[in-house]
C-alpha positions as CSV (number, residue, x, y, z in Angstrom):
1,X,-5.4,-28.1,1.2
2,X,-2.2,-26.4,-0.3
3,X,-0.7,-27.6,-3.4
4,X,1.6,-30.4,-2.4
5,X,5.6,-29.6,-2.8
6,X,7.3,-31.2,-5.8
7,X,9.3,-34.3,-5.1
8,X,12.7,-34.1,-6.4
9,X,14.5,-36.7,-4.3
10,X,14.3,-39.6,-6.9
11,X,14.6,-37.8,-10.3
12,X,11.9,-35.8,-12.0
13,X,8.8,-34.3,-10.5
14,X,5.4,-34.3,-11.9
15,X,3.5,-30.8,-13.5
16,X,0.0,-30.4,-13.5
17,X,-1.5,-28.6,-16.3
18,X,-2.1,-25.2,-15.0
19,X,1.0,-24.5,-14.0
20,X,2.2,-24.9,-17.8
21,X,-0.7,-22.0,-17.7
22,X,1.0,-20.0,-15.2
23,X,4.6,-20.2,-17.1
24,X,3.2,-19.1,-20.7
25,X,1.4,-16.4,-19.1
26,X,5.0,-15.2,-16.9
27,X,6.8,-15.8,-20.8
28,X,4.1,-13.8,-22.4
29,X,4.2,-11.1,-19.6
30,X,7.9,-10.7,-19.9
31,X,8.0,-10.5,-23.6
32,X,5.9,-7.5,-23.9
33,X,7.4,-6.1,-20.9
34,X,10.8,-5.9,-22.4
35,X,8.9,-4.8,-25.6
36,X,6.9,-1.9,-23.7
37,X,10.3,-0.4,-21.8
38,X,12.3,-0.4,-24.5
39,X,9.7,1.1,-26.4
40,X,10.4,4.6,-26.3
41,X,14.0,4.6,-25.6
42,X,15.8,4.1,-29.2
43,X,19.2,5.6,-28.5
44,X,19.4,3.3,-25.1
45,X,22.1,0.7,-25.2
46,X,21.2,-1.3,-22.0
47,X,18.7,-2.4,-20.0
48,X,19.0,-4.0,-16.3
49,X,16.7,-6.1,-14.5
50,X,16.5,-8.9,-11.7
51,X,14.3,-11.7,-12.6
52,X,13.7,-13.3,-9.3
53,X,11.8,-16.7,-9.1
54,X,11.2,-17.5,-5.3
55,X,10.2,-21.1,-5.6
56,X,11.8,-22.2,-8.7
57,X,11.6,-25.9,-8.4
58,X,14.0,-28.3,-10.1
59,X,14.1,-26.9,-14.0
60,X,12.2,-30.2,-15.8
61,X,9.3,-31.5,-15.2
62,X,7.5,-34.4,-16.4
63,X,3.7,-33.4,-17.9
64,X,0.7,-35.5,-15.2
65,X,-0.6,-38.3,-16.7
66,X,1.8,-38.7,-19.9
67,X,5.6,-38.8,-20.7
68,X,5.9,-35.5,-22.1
69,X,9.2,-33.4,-20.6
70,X,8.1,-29.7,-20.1
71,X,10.4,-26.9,-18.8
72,X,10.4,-25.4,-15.2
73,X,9.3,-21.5,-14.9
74,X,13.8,-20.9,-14.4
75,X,14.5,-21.7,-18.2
76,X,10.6,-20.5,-19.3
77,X,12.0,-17.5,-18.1
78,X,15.3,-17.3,-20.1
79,X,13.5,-18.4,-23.1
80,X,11.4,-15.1,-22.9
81,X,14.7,-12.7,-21.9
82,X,15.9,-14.4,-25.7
83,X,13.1,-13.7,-27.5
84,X,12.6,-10.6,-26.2
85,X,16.0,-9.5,-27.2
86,X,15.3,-10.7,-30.9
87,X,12.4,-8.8,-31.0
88,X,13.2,-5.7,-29.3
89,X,16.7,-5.7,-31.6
90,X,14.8,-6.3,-35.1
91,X,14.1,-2.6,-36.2
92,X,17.4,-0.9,-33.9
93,X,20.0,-0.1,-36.3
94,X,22.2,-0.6,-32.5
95,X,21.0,-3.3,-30.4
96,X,20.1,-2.4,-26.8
97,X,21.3,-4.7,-24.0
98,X,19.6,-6.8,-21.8
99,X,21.3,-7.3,-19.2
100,X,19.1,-9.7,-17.0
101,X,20.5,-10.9,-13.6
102,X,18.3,-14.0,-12.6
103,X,17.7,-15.1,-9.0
104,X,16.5,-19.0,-8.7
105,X,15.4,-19.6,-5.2
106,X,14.1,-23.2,-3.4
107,X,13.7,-24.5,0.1
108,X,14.0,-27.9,-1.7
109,X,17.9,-28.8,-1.9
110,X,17.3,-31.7,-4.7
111,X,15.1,-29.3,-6.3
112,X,18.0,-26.6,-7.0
113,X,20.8,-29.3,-7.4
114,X,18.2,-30.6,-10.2
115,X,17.9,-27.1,-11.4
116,X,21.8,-26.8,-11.5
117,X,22.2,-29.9,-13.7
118,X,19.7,-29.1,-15.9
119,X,21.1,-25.7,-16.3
120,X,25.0,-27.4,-17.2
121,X,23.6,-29.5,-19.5
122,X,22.3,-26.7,-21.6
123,X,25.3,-24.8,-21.5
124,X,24.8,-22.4,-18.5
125,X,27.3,-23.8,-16.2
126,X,29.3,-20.8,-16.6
127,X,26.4,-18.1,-16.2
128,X,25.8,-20.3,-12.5
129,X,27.4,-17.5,-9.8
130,X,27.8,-14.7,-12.1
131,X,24.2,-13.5,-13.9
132,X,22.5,-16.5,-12.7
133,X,22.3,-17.1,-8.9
134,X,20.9,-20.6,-6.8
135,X,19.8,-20.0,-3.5
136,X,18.8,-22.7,-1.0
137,X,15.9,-21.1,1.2
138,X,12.9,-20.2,2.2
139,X,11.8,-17.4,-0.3
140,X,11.1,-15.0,3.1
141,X,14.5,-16.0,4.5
142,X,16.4,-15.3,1.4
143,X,14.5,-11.4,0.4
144,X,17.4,-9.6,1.9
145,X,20.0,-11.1,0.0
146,X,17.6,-10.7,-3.1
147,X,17.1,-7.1,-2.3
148,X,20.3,-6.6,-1.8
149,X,21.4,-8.1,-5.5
150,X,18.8,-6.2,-6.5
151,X,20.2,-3.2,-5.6
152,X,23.7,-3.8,-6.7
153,X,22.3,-4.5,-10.2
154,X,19.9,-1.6,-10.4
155,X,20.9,0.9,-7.8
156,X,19.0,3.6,-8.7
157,X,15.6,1.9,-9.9
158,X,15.2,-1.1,-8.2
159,X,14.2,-3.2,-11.1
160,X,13.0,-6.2,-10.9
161,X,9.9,-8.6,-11.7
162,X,9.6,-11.6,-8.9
163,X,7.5,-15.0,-10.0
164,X,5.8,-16.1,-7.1
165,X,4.5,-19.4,-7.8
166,X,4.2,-20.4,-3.9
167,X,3.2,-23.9,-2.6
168,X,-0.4,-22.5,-1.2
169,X,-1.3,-19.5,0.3
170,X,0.9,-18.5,3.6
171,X,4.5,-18.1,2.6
172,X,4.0,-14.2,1.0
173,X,3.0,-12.3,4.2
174,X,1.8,-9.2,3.4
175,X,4.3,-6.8,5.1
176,X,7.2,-9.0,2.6
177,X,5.1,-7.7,-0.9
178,X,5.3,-3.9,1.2
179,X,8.9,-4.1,1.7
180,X,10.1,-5.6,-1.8
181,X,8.3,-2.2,-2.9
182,X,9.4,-0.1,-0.6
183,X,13.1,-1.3,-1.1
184,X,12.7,-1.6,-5.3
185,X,10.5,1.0,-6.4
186,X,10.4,-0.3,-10.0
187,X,9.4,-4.0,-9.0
188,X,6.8,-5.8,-9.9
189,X,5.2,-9.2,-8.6
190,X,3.2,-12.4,-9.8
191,X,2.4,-14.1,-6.9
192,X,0.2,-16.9,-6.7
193,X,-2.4,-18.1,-4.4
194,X,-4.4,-21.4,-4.0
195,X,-7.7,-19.8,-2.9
196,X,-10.4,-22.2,-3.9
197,X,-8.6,-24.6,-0.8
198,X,-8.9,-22.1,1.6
199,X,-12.3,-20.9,0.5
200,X,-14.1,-24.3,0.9
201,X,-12.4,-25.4,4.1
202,X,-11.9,-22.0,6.0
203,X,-13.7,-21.3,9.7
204,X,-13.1,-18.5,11.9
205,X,-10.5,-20.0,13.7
206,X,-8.7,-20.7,10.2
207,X,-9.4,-17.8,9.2
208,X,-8.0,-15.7,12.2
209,X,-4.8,-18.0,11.4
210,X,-4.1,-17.1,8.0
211,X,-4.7,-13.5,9.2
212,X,-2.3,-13.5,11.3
213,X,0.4,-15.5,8.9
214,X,-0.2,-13.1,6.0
215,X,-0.7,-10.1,8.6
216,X,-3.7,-8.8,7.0
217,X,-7.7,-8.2,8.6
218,X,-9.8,-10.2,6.5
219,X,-12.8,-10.0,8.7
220,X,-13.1,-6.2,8.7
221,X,-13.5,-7.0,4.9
222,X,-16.0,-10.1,5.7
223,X,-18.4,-7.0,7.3
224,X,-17.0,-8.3,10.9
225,X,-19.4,-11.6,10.2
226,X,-18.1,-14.7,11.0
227,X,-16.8,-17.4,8.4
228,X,-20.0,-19.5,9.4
229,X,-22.8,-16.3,9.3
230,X,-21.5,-16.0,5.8
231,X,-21.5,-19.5,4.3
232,X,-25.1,-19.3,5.8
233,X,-26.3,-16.1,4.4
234,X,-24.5,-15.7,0.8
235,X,-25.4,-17.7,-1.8
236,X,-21.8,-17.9,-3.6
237,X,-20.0,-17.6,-0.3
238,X,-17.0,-19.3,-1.6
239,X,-16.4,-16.1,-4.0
240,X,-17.5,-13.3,-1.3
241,X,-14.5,-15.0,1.0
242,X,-12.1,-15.3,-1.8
243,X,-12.6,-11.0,-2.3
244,X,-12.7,-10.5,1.1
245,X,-9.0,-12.0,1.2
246,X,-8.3,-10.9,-2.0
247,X,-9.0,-7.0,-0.4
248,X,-7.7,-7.5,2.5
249,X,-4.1,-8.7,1.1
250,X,-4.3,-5.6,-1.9
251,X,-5.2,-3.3,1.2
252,X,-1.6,-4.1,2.6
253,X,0.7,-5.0,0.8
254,X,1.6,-1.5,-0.8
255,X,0.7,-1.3,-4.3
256,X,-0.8,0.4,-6.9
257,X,-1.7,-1.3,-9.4
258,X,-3.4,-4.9,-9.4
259,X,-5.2,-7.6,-10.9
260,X,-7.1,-10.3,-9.2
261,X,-7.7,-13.2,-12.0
262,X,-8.0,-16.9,-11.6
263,X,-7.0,-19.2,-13.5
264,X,-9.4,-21.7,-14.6
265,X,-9.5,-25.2,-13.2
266,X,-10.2,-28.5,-14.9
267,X,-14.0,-29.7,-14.7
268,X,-16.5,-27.4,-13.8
269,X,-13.8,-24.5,-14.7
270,X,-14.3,-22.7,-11.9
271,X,-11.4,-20.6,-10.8
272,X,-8.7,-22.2,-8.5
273,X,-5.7,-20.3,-8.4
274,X,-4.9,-16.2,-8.1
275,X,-2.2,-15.3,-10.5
276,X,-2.0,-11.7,-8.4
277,X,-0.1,-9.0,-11.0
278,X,1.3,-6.5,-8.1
279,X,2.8,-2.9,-9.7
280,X,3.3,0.7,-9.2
281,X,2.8,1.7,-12.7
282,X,-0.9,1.8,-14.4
283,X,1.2,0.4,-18.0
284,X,2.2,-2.5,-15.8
285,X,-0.9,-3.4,-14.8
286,X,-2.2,-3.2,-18.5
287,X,0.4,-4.8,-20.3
288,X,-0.9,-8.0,-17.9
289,X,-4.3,-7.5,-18.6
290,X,-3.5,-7.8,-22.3
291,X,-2.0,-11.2,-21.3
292,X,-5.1,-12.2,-19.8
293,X,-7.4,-11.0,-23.1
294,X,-4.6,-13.1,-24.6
295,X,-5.3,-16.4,-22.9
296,X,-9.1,-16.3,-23.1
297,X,-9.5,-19.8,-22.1
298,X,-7.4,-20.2,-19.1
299,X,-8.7,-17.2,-17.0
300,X,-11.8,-16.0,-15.2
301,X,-12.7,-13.4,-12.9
302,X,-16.4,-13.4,-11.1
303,X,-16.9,-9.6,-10.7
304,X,-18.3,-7.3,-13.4
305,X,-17.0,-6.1,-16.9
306,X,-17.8,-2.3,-16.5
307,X,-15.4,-0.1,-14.4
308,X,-16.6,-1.6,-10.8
309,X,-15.9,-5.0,-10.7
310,X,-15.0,-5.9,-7.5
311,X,-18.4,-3.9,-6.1
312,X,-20.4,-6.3,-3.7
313,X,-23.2,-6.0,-5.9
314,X,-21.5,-7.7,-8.8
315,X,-19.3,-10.4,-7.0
316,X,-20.3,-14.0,-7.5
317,X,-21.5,-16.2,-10.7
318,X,-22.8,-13.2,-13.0
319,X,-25.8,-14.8,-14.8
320,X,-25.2,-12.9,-18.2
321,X,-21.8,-14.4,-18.0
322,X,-22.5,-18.1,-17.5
323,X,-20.4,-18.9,-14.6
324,X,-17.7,-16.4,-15.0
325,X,-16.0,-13.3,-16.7
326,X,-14.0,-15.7,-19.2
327,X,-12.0,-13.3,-21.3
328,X,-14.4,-14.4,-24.7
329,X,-16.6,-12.6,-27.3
330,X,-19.4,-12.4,-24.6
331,X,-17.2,-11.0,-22.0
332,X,-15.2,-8.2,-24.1
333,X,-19.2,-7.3,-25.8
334,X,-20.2,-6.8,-22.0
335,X,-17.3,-4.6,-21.2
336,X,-17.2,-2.8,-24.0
337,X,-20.7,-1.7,-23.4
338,X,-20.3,-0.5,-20.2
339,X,-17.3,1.1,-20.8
340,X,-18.9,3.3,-22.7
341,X,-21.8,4.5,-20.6
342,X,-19.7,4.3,-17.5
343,X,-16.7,6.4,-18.5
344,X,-19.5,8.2,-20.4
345,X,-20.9,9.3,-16.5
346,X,-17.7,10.0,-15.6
347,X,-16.7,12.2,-17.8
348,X,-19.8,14.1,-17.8
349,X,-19.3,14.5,-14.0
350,X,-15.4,15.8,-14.5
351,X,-15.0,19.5,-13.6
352,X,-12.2,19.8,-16.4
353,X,-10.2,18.3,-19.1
354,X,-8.1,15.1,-17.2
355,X,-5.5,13.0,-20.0
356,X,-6.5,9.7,-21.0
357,X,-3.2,8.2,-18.8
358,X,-5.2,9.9,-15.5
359,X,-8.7,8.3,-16.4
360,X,-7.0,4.8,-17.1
361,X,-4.5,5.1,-14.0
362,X,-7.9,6.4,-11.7
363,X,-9.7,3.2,-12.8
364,X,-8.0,0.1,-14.3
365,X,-7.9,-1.4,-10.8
366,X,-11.4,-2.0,-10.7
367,X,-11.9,-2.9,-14.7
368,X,-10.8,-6.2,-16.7
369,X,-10.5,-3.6,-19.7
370,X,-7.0,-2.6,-21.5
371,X,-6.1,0.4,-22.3
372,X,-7.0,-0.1,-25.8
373,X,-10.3,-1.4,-24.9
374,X,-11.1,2.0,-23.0
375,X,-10.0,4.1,-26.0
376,X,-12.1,2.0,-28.1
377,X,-14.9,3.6,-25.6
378,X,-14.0,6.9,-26.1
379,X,-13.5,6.8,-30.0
380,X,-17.4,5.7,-29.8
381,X,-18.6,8.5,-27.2
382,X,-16.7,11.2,-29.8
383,X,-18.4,9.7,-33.1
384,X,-21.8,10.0,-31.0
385,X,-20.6,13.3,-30.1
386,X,-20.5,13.3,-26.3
387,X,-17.0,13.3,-25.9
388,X,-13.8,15.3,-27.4
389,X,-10.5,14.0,-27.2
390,X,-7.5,16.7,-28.1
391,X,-3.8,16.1,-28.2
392,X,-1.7,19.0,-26.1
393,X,-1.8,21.2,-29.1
394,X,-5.3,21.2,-29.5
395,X,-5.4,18.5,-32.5
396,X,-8.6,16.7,-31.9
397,X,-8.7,13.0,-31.7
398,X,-11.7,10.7,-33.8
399,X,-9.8,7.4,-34.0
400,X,-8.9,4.9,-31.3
401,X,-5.5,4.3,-32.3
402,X,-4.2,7.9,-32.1
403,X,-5.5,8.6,-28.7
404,X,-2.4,8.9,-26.5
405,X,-1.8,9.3,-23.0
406,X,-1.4,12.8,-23.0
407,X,-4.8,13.6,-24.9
408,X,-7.0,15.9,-22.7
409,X,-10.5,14.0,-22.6
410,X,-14.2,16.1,-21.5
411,X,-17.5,16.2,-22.4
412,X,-19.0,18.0,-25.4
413,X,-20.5,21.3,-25.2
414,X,-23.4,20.0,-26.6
415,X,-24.3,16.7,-25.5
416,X,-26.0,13.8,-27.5
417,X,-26.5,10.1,-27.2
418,X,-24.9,8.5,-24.1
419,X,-24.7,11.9,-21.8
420,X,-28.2,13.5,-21.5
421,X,-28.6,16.2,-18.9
422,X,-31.7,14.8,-17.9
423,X,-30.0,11.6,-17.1
């Protein structure tokens, strides 16, 4: 039912498509990452991070079903820290540092003496003990020596991003998410999570396991039914477990700020793996989301579009959306039109003026949207004239691209289209 481990014992191991998914979305991440912290800081000369990839595999990979040589997630990564630093440096009159320790971590011994080899023979032998650190392990065993480089590197901050791209679903517990968090406030994770496996093949007593491995209740999400009352009353019960696991490891592991995507599978395209975006920070969790607008036809997600999309009611194949929330035209038409009525409610229903950045950070969670997307929203609910949007001085806001996170957002005195107060 897992994804089976990579063989490295007799030279190259074999890559399946998706997972070539799962690295350009990490490089993509990482890129505007750098690009977003570095962002306001134009005097800074330096930037620290720990880029920790728990189960790294051996560096090169042969593409499934043709000859093709791809790159492992380990050098995908290093590719992004270099193009980040071009682009971050090309308008700085003095280049800002990065200053990226990376953590490489396998159970699999030929998988990290692979990875070493591959890493000599393009020219990072000497970077091997210094900024770049091997370690044999499981990912578990080794997080205290990973916190603990962490914390050398970035005492104060705890920075770090960790690429989880585990063999199934067991070997992130939740209580090892809470403690990475606790321990490095400013870390953030990609995990990922083979649920379409556990899904179709789960019963209660499988069930209970995996509850007890990942030390989270998913049957107090499940409405205390069993595994088997469920396949027999819902009609998409695969997707009602999935969110039922999916809440149940978001309830505990101790974050903030998440997004609970799939990415799309061959055939049918129905979704078989999480990739799990796990941060403290509401710009975290959008810069992602832009990612996943980005790669339109790799993701899914089989909730709603409007600001409530993991309600019950909206779980499951939504029929407007043809099997799936896919990241297209339809998609972004959907959510843009309930963005606007929804945060058009909510706004009506706010006591007083609350900044754009405490709207977003209140709701992203339980939207697909960007943050762009919702002030797209808000630049349509003040030309209907339902909304005003002021910057701290007073300066009102008409245009989507001006609104910052600091505008003060509330509803017209005199209301119009979207907010009647007969509604």
């Amino acid at each position: 039912m897992a994804k089976r481990h990579y063989d490295w014992s007799s030279g190259l191991a074999e890559i399946e498509e998706h997972s070539l998914t799962k690295h350009q979305v990490l490089v993509d991440y990482l890129v505007r990452y750098f690009q977003q912290r570095t962002l306001n800081a134009p005097g800074r000369e330096r930037f620290r991070i720990t880029l920790v990839d728990g189960f790294c595999g051996g560096g090169l990979y042969v593409l499934q079903g043709s000859d093709q040589l791809v790159l492992g997630s380990p050098l995908r990564m290093m590719e992004a820290v270099d193009t980040a630093f071009t682009l971050v440096n090309a308008n700085r009159t003095k280049q800002i540092e990065l200053d990226v320790q990376f953590v490489f971590v396998d159970k699999d011994k030929h998988a990290l003496e692979h990875l070493r080899k591959v890493l000599g023979d393009r020219g990072y032998q000497h970077a091997i003990g210094v900024s770049i650190h091997l370690l044999h392990a499981e990912f578990g065993v080794a997080a205290d020596e990973i916190l603990q480089r962490i914390r050398r590197h970035t005492p104060r901050s705890g920075t770090a991003l960790f690429f989880l791209d585990q063999y199934g679903y067991t070997e992130v517990p939740a209580p090892l998410i809470r403690r990475i968090f606790q321990t490095s406030p400013n870390a953030e994770i990609v995990l990922t999570f083979h649920v379409s496996s556990f899904a179709t093949y789960t019963n209660d007593e499988f069930a209970q396991r995996i509850s007890a491995t990942l030390q989270i209740d998913i049957f107090k999400r499940l409405g205390s039914r069993s595994i088997e009352q469920i396949k027999a009353d819902e009609t998409d019960w695969r997707r009602f477990i999935q969110a039922a696991l999916y809440e149940a490891l978001v309830e505990q592991c101790g974050a903030a700020f998440f997004t609970p995507f799939f990415i799309r599978g061959s055939g049918a395209g129905h979704g078989e793996y999480w990739l799990v975006h796990l941060s403290q920070h509401h710009r975290a969790q959008d810069v992602m989301k832009q990612v996943h607008w980005q790669h339109s036809n790799h993701f899914v997600h089989y909730g709603g579009a409007g600001l409530n999309m993991l309600a019950p009611h909206t779980m499951g194949f939504m029929q407007e959306f043809d099997g799936g929330f896919k990241f297209d035209d339809v998609a972004r038409n959907r959510s843009d039109k309930e963005l606007v009525e929804q945060l058009a409610v909510r706004i009506f229903d706010q006591p007083h003026a609350v900044n754009f950045s405490t709207v977003f950070a209140q709701t992203c969670n339980g939207s697909p949207a960007t943050a762009g997307m919702y002030k797209d929203a808000l630049a349509t609910l003040v030309a209907s004239g339902d909304v005003m949007v002021r910057s701290f001085d007073g300066k009102p806001r008409y245009r989507a691209r001006y609104i910052c996170d600091s505008d003060q957002i509330e509803r017209a005195r005199q209301l119009k289209l979207f907010l009647s107060p007969a509604r």
